[in-house]
C-alpha positions as CSV (number, residue, x, y, z in Angstrom):
1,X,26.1,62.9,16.5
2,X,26.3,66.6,16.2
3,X,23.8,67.9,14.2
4,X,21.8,71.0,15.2
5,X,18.5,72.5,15.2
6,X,17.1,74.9,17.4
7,X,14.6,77.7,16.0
8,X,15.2,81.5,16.5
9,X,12.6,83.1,14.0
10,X,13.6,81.9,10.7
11,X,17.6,80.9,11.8
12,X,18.2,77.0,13.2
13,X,21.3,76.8,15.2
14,X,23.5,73.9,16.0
15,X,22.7,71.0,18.7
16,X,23.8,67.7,20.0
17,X,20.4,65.5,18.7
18,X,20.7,61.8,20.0
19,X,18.8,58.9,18.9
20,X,18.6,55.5,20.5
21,X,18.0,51.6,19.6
22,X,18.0,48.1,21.6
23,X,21.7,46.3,21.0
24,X,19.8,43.6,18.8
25,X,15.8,43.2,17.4
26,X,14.7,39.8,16.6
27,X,11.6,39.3,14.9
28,X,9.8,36.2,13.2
29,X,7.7,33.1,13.8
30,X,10.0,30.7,16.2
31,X,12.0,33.8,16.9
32,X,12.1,32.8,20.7
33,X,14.1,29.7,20.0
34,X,16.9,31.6,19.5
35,X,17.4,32.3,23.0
36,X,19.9,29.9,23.9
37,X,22.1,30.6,21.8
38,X,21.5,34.1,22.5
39,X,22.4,34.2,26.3
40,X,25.7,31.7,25.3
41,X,27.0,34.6,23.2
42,X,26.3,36.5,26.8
43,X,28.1,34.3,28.8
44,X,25.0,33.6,30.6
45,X,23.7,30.6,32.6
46,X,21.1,31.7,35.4
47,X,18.4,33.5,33.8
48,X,15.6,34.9,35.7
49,X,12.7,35.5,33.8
50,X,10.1,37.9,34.9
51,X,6.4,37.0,33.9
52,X,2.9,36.9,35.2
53,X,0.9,33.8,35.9
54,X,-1.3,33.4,32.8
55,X,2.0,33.9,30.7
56,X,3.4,31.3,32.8
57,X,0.6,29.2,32.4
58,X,0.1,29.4,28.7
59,X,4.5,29.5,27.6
60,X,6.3,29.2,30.5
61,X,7.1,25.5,30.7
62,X,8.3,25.9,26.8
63,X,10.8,28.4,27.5
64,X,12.1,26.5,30.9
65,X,12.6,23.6,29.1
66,X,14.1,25.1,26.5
67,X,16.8,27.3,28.2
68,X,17.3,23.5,31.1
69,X,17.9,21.7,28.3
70,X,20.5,24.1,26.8
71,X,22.0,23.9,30.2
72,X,20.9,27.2,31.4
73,X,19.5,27.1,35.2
74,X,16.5,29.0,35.3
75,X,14.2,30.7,37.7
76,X,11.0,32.2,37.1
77,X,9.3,35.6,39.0
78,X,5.7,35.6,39.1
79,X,4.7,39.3,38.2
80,X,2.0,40.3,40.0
81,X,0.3,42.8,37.4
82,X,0.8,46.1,38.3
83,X,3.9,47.8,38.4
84,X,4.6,50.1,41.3
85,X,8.0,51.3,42.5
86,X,7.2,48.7,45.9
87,X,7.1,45.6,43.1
88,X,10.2,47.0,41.2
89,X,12.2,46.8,44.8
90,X,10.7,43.1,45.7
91,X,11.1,41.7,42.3
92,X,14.7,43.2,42.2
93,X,15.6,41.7,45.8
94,X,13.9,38.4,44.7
95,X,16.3,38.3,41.6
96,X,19.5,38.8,43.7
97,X,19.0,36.2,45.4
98,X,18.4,33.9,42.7
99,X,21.8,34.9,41.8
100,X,20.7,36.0,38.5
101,X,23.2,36.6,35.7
102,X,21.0,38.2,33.3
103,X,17.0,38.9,33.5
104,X,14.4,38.0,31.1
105,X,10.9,40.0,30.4
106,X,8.6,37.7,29.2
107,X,5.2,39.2,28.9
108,X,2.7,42.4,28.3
109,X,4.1,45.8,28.5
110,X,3.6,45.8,32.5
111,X,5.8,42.9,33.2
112,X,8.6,44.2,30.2
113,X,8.7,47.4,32.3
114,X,8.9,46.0,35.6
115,X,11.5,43.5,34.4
116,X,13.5,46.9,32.9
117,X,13.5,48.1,36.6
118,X,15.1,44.9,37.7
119,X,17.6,45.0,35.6
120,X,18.2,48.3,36.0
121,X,18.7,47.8,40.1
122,X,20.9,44.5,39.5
123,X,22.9,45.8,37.1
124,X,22.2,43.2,34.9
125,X,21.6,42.6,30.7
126,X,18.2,42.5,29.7
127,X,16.4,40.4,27.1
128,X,13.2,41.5,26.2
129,X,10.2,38.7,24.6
130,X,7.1,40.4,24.4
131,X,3.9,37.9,24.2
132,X,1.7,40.6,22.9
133,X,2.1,43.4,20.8
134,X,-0.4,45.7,22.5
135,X,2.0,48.6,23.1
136,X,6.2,50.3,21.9
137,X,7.6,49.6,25.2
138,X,9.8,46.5,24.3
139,X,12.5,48.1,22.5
140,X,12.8,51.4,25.4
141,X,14.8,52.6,28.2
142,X,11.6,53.6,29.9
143,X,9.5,52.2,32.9
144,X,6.2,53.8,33.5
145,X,5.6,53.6,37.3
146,X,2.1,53.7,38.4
147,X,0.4,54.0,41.8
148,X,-1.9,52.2,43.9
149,X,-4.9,53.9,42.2
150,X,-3.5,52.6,38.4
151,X,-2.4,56.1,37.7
152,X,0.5,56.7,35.8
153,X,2.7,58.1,38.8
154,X,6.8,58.5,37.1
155,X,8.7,56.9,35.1
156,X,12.4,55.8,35.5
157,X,14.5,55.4,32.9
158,X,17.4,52.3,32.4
159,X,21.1,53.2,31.6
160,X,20.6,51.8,27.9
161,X,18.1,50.2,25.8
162,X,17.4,46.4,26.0
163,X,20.5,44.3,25.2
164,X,17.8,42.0,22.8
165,X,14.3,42.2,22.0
166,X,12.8,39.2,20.9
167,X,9.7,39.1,18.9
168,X,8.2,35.4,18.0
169,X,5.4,36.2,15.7
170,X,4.0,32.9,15.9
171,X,3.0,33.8,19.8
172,X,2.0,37.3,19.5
173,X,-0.6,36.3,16.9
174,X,-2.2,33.9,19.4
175,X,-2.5,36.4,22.2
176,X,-6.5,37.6,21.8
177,X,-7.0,39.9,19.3
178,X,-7.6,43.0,21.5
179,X,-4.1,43.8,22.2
180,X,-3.1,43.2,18.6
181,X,-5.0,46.4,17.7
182,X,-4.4,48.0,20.7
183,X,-0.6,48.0,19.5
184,X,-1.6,49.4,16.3
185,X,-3.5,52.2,18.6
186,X,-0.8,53.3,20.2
187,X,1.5,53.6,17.0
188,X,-0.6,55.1,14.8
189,X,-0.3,58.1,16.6
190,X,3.4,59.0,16.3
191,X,4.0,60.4,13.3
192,X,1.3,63.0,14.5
193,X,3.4,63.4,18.1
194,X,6.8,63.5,16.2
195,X,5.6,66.2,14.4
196,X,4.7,68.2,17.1
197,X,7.3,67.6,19.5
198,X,10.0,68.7,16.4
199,X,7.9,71.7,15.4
200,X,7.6,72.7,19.3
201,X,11.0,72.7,20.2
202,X,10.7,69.7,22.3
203,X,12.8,67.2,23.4
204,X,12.6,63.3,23.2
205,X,13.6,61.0,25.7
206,X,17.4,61.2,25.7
207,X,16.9,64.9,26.7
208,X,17.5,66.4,23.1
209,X,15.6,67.1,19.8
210,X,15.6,65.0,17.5
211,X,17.1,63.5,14.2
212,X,16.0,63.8,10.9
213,X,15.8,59.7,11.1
214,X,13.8,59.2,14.3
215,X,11.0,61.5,12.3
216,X,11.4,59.6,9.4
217,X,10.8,56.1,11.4
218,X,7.9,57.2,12.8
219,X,6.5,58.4,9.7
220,X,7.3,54.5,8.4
221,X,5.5,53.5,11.3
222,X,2.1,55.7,10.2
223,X,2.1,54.4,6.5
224,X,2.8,50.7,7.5
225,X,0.0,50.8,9.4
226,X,-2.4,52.5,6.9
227,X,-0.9,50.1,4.3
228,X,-0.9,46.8,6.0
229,X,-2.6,47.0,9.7
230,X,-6.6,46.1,8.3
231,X,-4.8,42.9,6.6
232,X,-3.0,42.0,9.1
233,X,-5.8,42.5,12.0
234,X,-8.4,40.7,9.3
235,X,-5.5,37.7,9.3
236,X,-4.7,37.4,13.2
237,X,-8.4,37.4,14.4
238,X,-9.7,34.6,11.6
239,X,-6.5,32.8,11.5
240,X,-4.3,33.2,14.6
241,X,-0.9,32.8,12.6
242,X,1.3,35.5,10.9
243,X,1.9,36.2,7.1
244,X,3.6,39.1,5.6
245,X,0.7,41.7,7.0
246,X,0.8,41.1,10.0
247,X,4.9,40.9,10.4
248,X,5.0,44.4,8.9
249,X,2.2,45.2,11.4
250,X,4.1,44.1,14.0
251,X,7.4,45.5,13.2
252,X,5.4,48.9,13.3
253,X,3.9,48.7,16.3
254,X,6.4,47.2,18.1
255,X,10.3,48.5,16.7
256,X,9.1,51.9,14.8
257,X,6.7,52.9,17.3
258,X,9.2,52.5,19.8
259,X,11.8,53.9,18.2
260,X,10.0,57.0,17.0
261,X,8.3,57.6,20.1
262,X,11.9,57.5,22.1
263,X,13.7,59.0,20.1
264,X,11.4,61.7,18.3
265,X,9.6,62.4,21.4
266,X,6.0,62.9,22.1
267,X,2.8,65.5,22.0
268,X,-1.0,65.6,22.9
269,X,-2.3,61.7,22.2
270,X,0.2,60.7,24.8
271,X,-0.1,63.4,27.7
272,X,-3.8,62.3,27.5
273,X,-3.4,59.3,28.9
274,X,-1.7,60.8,32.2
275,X,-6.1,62.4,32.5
276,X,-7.7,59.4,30.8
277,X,-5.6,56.4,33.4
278,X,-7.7,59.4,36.4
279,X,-10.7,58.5,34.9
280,X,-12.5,55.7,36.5
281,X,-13.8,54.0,33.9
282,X,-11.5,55.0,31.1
283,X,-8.5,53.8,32.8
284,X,-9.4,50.2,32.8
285,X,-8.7,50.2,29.0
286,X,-5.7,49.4,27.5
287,X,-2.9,52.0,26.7
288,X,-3.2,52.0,22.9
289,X,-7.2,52.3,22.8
290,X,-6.4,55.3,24.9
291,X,-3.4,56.8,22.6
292,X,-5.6,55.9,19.9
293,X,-8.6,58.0,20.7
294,X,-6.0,60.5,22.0
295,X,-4.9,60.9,18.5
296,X,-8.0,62.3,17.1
297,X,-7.8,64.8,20.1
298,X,-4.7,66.0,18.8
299,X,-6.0,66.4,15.4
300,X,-8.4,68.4,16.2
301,X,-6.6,70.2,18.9
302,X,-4.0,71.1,15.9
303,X,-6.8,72.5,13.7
304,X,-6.2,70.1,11.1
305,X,-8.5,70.3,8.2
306,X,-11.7,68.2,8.7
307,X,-11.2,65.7,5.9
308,X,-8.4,64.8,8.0
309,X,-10.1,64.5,11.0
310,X,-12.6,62.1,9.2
311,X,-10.0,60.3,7.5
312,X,-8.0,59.2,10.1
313,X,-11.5,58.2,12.5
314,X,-12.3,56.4,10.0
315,X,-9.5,54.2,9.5
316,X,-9.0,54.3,13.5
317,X,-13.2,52.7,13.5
318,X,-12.0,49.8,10.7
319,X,-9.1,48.6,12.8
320,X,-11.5,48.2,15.7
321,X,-10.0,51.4,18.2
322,X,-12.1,53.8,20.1
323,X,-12.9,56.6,18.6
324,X,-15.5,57.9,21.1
325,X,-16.7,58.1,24.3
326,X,-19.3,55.3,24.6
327,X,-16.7,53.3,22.3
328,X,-15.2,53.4,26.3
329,X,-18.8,52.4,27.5
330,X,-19.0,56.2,28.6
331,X,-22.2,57.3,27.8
332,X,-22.7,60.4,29.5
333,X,-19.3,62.4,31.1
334,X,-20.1,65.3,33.9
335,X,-18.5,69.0,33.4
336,X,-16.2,67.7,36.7
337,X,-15.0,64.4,34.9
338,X,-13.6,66.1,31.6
339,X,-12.3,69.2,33.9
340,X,-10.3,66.5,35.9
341,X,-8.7,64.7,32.9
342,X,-8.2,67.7,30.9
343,X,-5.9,69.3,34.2
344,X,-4.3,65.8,34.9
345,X,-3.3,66.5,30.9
346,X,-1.7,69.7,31.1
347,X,0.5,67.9,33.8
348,X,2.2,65.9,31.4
349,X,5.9,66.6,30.8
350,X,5.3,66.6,26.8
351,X,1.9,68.7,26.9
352,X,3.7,72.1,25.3
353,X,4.7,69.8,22.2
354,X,2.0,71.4,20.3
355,X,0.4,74.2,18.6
356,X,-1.5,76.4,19.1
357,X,-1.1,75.9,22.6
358,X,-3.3,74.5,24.7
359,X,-5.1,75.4,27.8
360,X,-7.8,73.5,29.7
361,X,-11.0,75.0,28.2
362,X,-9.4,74.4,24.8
363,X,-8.4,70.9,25.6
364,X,-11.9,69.9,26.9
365,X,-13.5,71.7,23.3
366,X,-11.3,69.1,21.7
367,X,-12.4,66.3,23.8
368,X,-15.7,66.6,23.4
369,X,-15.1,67.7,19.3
370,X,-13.5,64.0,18.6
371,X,-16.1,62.3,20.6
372,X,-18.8,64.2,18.1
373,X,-16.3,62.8,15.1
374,X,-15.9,59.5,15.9
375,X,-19.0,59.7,16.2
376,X,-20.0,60.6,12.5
377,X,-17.2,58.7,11.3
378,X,-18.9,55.5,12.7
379,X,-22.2,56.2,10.5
């Protein structure tokens, strides 16, 4: 697609813009029962599948039996958790010699990106099955490395997107509550970074700016959320089963989020969590309590009006997200700790996605201006 925009003053001249989507997105209660049918119109029959022991524990017998009794041969990988580039190697040699024919990630967005890294080494098709919806990386080309410290180190990127991604409601609504909202977290903050990153001159994660549509899904994403997302948390934590909230919440946080965020690039709530994942006690929560709070950070780090800046702690506080510091069980945070994470920020690759520009002293004001209204939002 050759479409352009690139800003001199007032004039916009012509560039290739690219935008990017999985071959196939599945979504519904019993959606994983589709599989086999699936991997046959692959040519398929030795699957590996990649997931850690409580998945295995709590689905994996379901899906072996399902795939043995299709007459797929299947092997599972135990994922060990965290996702480092010595795993990626190991898992990928343990899949070779299994022989695999296609690879499987069936799991939380560690074990989806560590399977992506397996497939990417084997040169093999990926199916994607996501057993939470806590974050957008199912429907991506990117792994997020980290180190031995849980720090966010690189990330990789595959050749193309997932072949499928496979999204059984009926599971995802069992998983605890937590992550559910944590998948909203880390969604609602794209229409915010999409903006930014367009406005900025940035680049998404195919290397060019984007399309008018990529903005426009992660827009969809923002006002699904504000429409359905309290519904649709309010129906998963009393009744542990989908309805028509909580599919539209999970199309958002799962296939717009991921699409907008790819292909429409990112800004401030995201680089954050390259300082927060530093911070010894904020990095031990999940990735979409940390975008999410990250979020308000950018609002206020864009000067938005402070209705706005209310507004949108507010709704943040109903769905159950952090919205300030002791929300993370930080109570008190030294001069050095919000130095450190604000420099670890201004690392991040996306960072200049945003005006007025940032520097550290500015970043740390903000920090410290959305812990004081999340703050006043809560009362």
């Amino acid at each position: 697609m050759v479409v352009v925009e690139i800003s001199i003053g007032a004039i916009r001249l012509m560039t290739v813009k690219t935008i990017g989507f999985p071959g196939r997105y599945i979504q519904g209660p019993g959606a994983i029962n589709q599989i086999p049918t699936l991997l046959r119109s692959f040519n398929a029959n030795k699957a590996v599948i990649i997931l850690d022991e409580v998945v295995n524990q709590l689905n994996g017998s379901m899906l072996k039996d399902m795939l043995t009794q299709s007459g797929i041969e299947t092997s599972f990988i135990i994922f060990p958790g965290e996702i480092t580039p010595e795993i990626v190697k190991k898992l990928s040699l343990e899949a070779s010699k299994l022989n695999a024919e296609i690879i499987l990630g069936f799991g939380g967005g560690k074990t989806i990106d560590a399977s992506k890294g397996v497939a990417l080494n084997c040169g093999l098709p990926l199916f994607i099955i996501p057993t939470i919806a806590s974050n957008d990386s199912p429907t991506s080309r990117l792994i997020v490395l980290y180190n031995e410290q849980h720090q966010v180190s690189r990330v990789d990127y595959m050749v193309r997107n997932p072949d499928i991604v496979i999204v059984d409601t009926e599971i995802i609504s069992k998983a605890p509550i937590r992550f559910f909202i944590a998948g909203l977290g880390d969604a609602i903050s794209k229409k915010f970074e999409a903006k930014q990153c367009y406005e900025n001159q940035g680049n998404n994660f195919f290397g060019t700016h984007s399309l008018p549509t990529a903005r426009l899904l992660a827009d969809h994403c923002y006002e699904t959320i504000i429409k359905y997302g309290r519904d649709a948390v309010s129906q998963v934590k009393n009744h542990h089963k989908p309805n028509e909230d909580v599919e539209r919440a999970i199309e958002a946080s799962v296939l717009l989020s991921g699409l907008g965020f790819e292909s429409a690039g990112l800004s401030l709530a995201h680089a954050l969590t390259r300082g927060f994942t530093a911070h010894p006690i904020f990095s031990t929560y999940l990735h979409g309590e940390i975008v999410a709070f990250g979020s308000l950070v950018q609002l206020i780090a864009e000067e938005r009006a402070p209705h706005e800046i209310t507004n949108h702690a507010r709704f943040c506080h109903s769905l159950g997200l952090p919205v300030s510091f002791g929300d993370f069980g930080v109570t008190e945070i030294a001069n050095a700790e919000l130095d450190l994470i604000a420099k670890k920020t201004m690392d991040a690759p996306y960072i200049n996605n945003i005006s007025p520009k940032l520097n550290i002293d500015r970043l740390i004001q903000a920090l410290l201006e959305a812990d004081k209204a999340g703050q006043a939002a809560k009362q």
